[in-house]
C-alpha positions in Angstrom: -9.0 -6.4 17.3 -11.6 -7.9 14.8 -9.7 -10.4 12.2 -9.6 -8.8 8.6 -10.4 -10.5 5.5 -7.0 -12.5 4.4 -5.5 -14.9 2.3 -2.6 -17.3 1.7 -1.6 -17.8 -1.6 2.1 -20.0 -1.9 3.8 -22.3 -0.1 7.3 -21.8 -0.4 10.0 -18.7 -0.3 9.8 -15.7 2.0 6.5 -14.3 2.6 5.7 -11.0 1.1 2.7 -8.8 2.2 0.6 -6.8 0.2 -1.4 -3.6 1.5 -3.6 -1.9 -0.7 -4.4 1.6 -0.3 -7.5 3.4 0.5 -10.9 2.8 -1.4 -9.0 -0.4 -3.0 -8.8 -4.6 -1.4 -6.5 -6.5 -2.3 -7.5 -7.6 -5.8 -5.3 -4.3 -6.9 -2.6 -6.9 -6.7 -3.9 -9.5 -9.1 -0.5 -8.6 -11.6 1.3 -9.3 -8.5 0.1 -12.6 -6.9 0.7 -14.2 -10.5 4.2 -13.0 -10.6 5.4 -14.1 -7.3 3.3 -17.0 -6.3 6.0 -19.1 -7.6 8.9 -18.0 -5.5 7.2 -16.4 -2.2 4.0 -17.1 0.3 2.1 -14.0 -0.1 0.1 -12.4 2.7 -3.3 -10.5 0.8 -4.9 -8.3 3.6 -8.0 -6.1 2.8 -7.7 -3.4 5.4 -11.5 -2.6 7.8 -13.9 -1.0 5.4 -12.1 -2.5 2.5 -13.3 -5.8 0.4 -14.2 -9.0 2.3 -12.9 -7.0 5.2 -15.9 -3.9 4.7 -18.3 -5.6 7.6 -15.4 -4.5 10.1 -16.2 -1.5 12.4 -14.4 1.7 12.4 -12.7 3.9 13.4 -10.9 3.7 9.9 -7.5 4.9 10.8 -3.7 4.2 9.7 -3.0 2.9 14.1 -6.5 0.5 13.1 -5.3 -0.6 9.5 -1.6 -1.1 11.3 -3.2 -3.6 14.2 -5.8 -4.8 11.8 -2.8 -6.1 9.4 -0.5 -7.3 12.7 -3.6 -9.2 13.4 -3.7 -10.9 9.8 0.0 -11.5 10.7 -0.8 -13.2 14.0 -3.2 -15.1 12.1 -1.4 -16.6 9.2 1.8 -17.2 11.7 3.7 -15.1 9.8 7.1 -14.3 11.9 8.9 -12.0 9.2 7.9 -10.5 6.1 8.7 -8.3 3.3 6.1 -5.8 3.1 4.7 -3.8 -0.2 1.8 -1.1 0.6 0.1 1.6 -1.9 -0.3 4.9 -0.6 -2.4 4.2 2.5 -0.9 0.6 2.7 3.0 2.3 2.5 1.8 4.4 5.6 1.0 1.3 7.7 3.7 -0.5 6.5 6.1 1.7 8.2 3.7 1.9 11.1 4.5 -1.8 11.4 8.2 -1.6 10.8 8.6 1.4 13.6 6.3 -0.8 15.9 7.4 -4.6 15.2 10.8 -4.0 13.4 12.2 -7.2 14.2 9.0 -8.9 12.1 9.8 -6.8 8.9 12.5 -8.0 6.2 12.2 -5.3 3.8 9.4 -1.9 2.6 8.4 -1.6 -0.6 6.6 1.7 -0.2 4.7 3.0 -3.8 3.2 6.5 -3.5 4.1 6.9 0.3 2.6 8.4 3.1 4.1 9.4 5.9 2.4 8.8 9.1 1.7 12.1 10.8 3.0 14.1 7.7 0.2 16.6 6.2 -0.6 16.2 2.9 -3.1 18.9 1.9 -3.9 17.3 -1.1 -4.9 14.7 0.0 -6.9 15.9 2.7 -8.9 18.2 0.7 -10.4 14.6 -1.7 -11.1 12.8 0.9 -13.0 15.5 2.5 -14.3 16.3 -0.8 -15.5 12.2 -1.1 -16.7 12.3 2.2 -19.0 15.1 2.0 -20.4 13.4 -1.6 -20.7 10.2 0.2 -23.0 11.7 2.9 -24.7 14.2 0.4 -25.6 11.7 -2.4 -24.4 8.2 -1.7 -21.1 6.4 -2.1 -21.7 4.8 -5.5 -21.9 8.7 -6.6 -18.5 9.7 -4.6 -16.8 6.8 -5.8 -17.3 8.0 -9.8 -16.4 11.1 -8.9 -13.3 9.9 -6.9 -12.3 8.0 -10.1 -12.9 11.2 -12.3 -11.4 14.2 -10.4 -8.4 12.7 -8.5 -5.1 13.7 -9.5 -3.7 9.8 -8.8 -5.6 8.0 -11.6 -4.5 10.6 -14.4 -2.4 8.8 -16.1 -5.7 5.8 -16.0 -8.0 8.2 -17.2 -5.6 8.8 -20.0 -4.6 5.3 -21.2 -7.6 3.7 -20.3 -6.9 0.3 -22.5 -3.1 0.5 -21.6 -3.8 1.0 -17.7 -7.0 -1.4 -17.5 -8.6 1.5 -16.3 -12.4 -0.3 -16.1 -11.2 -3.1 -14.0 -9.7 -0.7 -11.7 -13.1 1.2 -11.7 -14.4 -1.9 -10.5 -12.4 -2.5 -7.5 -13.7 1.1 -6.7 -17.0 0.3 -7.3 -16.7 -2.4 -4.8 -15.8 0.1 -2.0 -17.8 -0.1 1.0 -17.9 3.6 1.4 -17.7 3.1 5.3 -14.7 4.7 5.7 -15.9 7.7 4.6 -19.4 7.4 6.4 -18.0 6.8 10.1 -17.9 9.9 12.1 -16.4 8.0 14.7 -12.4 9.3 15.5 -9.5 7.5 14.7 -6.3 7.0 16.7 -4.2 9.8 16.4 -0.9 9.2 14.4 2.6 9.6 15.8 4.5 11.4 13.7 7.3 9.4 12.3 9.6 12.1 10.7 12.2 12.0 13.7 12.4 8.4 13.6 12.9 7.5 10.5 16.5 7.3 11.0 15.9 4.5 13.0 14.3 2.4 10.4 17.0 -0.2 9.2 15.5 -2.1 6.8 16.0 -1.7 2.6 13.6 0.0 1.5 12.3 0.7 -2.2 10.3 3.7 -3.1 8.8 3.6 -6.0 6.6 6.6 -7.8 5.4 7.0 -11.2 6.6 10.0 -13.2 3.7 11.6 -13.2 2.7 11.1 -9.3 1.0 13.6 -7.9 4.0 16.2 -6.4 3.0 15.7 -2.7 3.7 12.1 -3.1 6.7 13.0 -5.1 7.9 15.1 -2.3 7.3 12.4 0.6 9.2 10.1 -1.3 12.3 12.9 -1.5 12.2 13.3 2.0 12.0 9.2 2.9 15.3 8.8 0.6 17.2 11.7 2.0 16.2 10.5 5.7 15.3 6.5 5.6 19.0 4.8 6.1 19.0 2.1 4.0 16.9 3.3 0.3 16.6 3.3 -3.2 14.1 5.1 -5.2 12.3 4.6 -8.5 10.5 6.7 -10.7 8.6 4.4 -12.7 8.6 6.2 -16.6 5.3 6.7 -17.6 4.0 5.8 -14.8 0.6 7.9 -12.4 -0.2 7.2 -8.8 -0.2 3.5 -9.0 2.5 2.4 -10.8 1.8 -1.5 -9.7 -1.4 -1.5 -11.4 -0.6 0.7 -14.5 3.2 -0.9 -15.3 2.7 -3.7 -13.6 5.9 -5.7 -16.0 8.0 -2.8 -15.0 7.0 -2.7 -11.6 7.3 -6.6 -10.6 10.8 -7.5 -12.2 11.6 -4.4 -9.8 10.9 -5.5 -7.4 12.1 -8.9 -8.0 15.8 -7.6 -8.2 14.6 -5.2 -5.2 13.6 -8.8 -3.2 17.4 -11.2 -4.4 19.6 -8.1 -3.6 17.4 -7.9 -0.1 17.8 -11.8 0.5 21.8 -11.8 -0.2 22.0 -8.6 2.0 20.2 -10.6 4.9 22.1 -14.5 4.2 25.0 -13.6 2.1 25.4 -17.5 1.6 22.0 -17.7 0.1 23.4 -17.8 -3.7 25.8 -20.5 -3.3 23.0 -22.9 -1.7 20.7 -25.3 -3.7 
């Protein structure tokens, strides 16, 4: 497995890994890495095809992303992590917590995607984007991603509020690959009978105004997952983390202590 693009950031508390989700790189998190670089090592991957990780051969799949990001793991020397993943990045997050459990503190899941779950939706855009891509080039595809998909309504709408242009610009730097490669992907197990087995807190979070498939994944991860919470994120579109990202990070910062008294119940009588 070819090593993805990756970076360190921190040098003290547990690490925390953040997966961004498809046409993205890690920059998505930018909110994020200046909220928790004091208290936690993050892990910044940018998944084959993606950002400093776009030279990276395909097949582009969610089994490739999942061993790409073990990989990073390997790499850093990174035993156990919390992990936070966007829609593509929440599927192989719980890839990696069905395949490596024992390396995975906690899943922070926003706008998730179940492996091996249809989701027409989302099917039919990418197809949509891949056909442009081929037809008249990805810079073209990419605008048009931006412009018709459902998840970056709420951008579209509050363009200053959501910092819509510098998220156009993390699109803009899309490879396109992804969506070029005819070559076939792993197929994906299909996690639905499993997820009973997955132990660790987990934190779903949506924005109100999600689009419904994703609305409806995350209803059936919190009536099935064992150990969940869900938010719904007022306000909020398809990426919550980038459009409310206040909201979102002292979220998960609550999400994070209540996680690390659950796993050392001693930790908040220590100095």
């Amino acid at each position: 497995m070819a090593l993805p693009k990756h970076e360190i950031i921190g040098e003290r508390g547990d690490w925390l890994t953040l997966l961004h989700g498809a046409t993205q790189h890690c920059g998505l998190f930018a909110a994020q890495v200046e909220h928790f670089r004091p208290t936690h090592r993050l892990l910044l991957v940018d998944l084959p095809g993606h950002g400093g990780s776009a030279e990276l051969p395909g097949p582009y799949g969610q089994m490739e992303y999942a061993d790409a990001v073990i990989a990073a793991l390997d790499a850093a020397g990174v035993q156990r992590t919390h992990l936070w993943g966007t829609h593509t990045g929440a599927a192989v997050s719980l890839l990696i917590a069905h395949r490596q459990p024992q390396r995975v503190a906690s899943l922070i899941l926003e706008g998730a995607v179940l492996p091996g779950m249809p989701m027409p939706y989302t099917t039919q855009v990418i197809a949509r984007a891949r056909a442009s891509a081929a037809a008249h080039g990805v810079p073209v595809a990419i605008e048009e991603w931006f412009r018709e998909c459902a998840w970056f309504d709420v951008m579209r709408a509050q363009p200053k509020t959501c910092r819509a242009e510098a998220h156009q610009q993390i699109l803009r730097e899309f490879s396109g690959k992804p969506w070029l490669d005819t070559s076939p992907p792993a197929e994906v197990p299909s996690l639905l009978a499993d997820l009973e087995r997955i132990h660790h807190p987990t934190l779903l979070v949506n924005g109100e105004f999600d689009v419904p498939e994703f609305l409806q994944v995350a209803a059936m991860l919190a009536a099935r997952l064992p150990d969940v919470q869900r938010a719904i994120i007022p306000g909020g579109g398809g990426f919550p983390l980038w459009e409310k990202p206040v909201i979102v990070n002292r979220l998960i910062d609550e999400f994070l202590k209540a996680a690390l008294r659950r796993e050392w119940p001693d930790a908040s009588r220590t100095g």
